[in-house]
C-alpha positions in Angstrom: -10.8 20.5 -12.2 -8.4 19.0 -14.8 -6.6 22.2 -16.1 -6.0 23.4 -12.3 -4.4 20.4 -11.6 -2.1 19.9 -14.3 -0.9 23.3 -13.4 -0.5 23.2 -10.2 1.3 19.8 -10.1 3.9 21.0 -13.0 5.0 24.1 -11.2 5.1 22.8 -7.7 7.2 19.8 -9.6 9.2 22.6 -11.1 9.9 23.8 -8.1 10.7 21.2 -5.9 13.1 19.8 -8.3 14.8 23.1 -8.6 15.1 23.6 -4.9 15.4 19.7 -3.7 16.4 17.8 -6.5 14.9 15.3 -9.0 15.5 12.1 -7.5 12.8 9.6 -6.8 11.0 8.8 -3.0 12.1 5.1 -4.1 15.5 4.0 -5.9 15.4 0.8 -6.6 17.9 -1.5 -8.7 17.2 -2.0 -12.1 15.9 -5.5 -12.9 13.8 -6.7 -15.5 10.8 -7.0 -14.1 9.3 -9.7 -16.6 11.6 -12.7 -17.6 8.9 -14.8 -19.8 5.2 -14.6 -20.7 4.0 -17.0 -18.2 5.5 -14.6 -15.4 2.0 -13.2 -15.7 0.6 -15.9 -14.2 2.3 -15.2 -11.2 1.6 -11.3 -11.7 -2.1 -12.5 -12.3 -2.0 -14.9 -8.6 -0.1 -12.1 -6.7 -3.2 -9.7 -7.7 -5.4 -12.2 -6.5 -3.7 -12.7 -3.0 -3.2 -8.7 -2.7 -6.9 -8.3 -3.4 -7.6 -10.3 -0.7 -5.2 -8.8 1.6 -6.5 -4.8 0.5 -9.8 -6.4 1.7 -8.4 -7.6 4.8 -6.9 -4.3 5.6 -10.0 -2.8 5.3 -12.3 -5.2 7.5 -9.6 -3.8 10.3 -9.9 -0.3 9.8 -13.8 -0.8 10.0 -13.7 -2.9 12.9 -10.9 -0.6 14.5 -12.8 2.8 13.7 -16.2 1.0 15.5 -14.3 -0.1 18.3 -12.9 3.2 19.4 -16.0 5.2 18.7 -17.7 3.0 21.3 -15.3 3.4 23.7 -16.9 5.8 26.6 -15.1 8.7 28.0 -13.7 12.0 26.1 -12.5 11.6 22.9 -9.0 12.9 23.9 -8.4 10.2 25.4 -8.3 7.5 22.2 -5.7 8.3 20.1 -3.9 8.4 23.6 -4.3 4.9 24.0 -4.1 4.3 20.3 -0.5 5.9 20.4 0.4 3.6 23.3 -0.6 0.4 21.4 1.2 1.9 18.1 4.6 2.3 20.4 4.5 -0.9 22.2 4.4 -2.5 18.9 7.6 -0.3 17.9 9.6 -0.9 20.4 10.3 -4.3 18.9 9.4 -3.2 15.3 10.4 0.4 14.9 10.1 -0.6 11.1 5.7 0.0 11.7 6.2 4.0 12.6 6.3 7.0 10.1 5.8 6.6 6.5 7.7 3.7 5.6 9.4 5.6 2.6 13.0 4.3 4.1 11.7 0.8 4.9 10.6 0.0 1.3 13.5 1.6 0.2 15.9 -0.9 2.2 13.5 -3.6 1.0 13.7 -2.9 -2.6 17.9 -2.8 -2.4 17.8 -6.4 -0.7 18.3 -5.0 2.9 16.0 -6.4 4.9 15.5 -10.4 6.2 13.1 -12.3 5.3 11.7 -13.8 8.8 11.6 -10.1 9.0 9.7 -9.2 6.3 6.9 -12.0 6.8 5.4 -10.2 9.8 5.8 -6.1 8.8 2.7 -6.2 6.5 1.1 -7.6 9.4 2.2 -5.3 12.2 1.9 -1.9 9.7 -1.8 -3.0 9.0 -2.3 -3.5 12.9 -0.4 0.2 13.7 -2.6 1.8 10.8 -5.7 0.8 11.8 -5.2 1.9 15.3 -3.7 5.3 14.3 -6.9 5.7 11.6 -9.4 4.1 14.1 -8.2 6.0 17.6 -8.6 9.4 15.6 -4.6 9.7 15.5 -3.3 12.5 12.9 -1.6 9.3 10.0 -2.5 9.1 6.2 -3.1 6.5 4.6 -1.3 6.3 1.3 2.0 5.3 2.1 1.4 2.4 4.4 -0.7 1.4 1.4 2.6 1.1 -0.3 4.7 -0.8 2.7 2.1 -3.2 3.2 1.8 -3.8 -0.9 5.5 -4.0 -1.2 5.6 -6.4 1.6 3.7 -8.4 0.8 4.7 -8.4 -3.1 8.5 -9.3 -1.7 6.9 -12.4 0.0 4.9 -13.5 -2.7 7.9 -12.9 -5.1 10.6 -14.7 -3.1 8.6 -17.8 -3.1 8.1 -17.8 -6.7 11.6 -16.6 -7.5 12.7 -20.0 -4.9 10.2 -22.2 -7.2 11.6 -20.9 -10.8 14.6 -18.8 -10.3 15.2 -18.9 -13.9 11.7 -18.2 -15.3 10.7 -15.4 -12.8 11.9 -11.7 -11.5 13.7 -11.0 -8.5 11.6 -10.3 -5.7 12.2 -6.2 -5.9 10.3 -6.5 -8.9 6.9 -8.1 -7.0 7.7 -6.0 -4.3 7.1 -3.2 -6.6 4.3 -4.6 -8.9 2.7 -5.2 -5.0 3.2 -1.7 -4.3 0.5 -0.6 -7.0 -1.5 -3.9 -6.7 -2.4 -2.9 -3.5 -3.0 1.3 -4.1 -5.2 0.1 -7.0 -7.3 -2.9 -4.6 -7.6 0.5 -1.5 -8.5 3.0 -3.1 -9.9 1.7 -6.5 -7.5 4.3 -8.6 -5.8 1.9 -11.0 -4.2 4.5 -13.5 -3.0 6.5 -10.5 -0.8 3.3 -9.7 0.5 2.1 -12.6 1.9 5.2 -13.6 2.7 6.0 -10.0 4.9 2.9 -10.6 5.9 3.2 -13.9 7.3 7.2 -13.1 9.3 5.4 -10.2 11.0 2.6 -12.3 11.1 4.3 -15.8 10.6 0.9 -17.3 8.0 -0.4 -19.9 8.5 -3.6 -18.9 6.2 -3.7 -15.7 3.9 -1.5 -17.7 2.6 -5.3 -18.4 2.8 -7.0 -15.0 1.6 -3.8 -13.4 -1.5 -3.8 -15.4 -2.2 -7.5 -14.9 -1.7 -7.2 -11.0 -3.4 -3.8 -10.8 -6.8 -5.2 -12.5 -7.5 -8.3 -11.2 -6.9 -6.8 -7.4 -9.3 -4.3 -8.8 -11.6 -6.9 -10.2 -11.8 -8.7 -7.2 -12.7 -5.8 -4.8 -15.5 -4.8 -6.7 -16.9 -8.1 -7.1 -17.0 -8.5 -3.5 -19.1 -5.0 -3.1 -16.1 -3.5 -1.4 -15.7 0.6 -2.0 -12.5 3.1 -1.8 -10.7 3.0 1.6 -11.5 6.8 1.7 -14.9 6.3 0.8 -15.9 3.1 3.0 -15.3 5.3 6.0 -17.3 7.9 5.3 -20.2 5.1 4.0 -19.6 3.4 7.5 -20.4 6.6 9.2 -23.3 8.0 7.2 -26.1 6.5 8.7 -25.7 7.2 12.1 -25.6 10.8 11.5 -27.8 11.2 8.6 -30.2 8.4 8.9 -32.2 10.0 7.3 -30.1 9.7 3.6 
């Protein structure tokens, strides 16, 4: 399926670039992304943490999905109530609905608080496991991406507050974050580092990117966890084919 692929993506890009434009979903500030060799380390931890986090993300979209399947009454009803629990966390967080594109985009320039910040990853993992569990129409994808750039931004204000002259702006983690967290759900680490690397154009979190993108990749698999898109199809497999 390699050669259908490669054509199809280069003339739909064609296209969309000649009727749209070129510019990029995200357009963030250049910054060096890596100020010194032991950077990594915090590259290294971050993957680490975001592991975890990818794994936490999907022990609620398990427990979510079980939950609302045992729920009795139509099915029509559940992503009913799943939408009701998704709005009544927007009303004081709108930041939680939609893709998220313009959210990481405001968080990447600067734009958004930090209190703020602290509890979105939180609140977009709670709204996309109820969307994904109720039976809501939602992808998954890009609240991969808010809740990895979140949750980069936090990690990479703390260590830019503990060595501000040895370490990256926080944009930088956010974005490292970003594919940590793609790589850690859906076990695709090539897909997102050069997801990340097409958005920035710059070699230098080629490095960081890599570092954060295998150990979050490492980590997963160590602890027997599969692909987000695969674990729910695992999860439902043997009670409708208990036979396989």
């Amino acid at each position: 399926s390699f050669g259908p692929i490669v054509v199809s993506t280069a003339i739909s890009t064609l296209i969309s670039r000649r009727l749209i434009s070129a510019y990029p979903a995200y357009q963030p500030p250049q910054e060096p992304s890596l100020i010194s060799v032991w950077e990594l380390g915090h590259y290294l931890l971050m993957g680490l943490l975001i592991g975890l986090a990818a794994i936490l993300f999907m022990t609620i979209l398990r427990a979510t999905d079980r939950a609302f399947r045992r729920l009795p009454g139509p099915g029509w009803w559940k992503p009913a109530l799943g939408m009701l629990l998704v709005g009544a966390i927007g009303i004081r967080y709108p930041y939680v609905f939609g893709n998220g594109y313009d959210t990481v985009d405001l968080l990447l320039r600067g734009s958004i608080p930090l209190g703020l910040i602290l509890v979105l990853p939180w609140l977009k993992i709670a709204a996309t496991s109820l969307t994904a569990g109720s039976g809501a129409a939602g992808g998954m994808f890009t609240p991969t991406l808010f809740i990895g750039s979140m949750l980069g931004a936090i990690y990479g204000t703390w260590a830019h507050a503990l060595a501000p002259a040895s370490t990256a702006a926080p944009g930088a983690y956010a974005l490292v974050g970003m594919g940590a967290m793609l790589t850690a759900t859906t076990q695709a680490p090539l897909t997102a580092i050069l997801m990340i690397f097409e958005l920035t154009a710059d070699y230098q979190i080629l490095l960081p990117l890599m570092f954060a993108c295998g150990v979050s990749l490492v980590l997963v698999r160590m602890l027997g966890w599969k692909s987000l898109y695969i674990d729910k199809l695992v999860e439902r497999l043997p009670a409708e084919h208990p036979d396989q």
